[in-house]
C-alpha positions as CSV (number, residue, x, y, z in Angstrom):
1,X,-40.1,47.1,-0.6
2,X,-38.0,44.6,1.1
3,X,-38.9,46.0,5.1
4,X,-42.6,46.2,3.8
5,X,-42.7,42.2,2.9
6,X,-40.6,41.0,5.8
7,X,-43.0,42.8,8.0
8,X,-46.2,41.6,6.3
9,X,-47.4,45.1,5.1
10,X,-48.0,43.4,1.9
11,X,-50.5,41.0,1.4
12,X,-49.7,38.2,-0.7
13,X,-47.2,34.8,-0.6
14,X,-45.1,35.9,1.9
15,X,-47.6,36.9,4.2
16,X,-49.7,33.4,3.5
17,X,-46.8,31.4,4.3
18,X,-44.7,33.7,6.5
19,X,-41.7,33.3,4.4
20,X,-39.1,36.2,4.6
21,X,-35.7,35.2,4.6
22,X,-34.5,36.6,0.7
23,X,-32.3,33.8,-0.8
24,X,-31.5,35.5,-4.4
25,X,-32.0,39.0,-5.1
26,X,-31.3,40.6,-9.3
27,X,-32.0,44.0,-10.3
28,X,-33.6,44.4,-13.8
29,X,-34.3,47.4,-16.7
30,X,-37.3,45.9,-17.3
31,X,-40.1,43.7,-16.5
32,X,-39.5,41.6,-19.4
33,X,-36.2,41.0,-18.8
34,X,-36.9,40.1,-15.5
35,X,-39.4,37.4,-15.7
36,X,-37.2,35.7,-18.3
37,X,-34.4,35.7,-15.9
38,X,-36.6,34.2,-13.2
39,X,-37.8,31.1,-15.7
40,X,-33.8,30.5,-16.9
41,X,-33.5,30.3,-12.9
42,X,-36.5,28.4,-12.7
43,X,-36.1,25.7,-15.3
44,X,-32.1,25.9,-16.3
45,X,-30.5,26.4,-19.2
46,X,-33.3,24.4,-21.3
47,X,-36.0,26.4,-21.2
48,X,-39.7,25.0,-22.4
49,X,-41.0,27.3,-25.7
């Protein structure tokens, strides 16, 4: 998935604004778990609920 995005086979956000360097990268089980991880990333430790 990675040499699809950085070579803008994928339309989308990195295609729009030709961003493709990967800063943080985290494996998941699930999608749940991994949209939760990306908010406590996203707004710290104090999550809005």
């Amino acid at each position: 998935m990675l040499y699809q995005h950085r070579n803008d086979f994928v339309k989308g956000f990195t295609q729009r604004y030709r961003i493709h360097a990967l800063v943080w990268y985290e494996q998941h089980e699930n999608m749940e778990s991994a949209i939760l991880r990306e908010k406590e990333v996203k707004y710290g430790s104090a999550m809005p609920r």
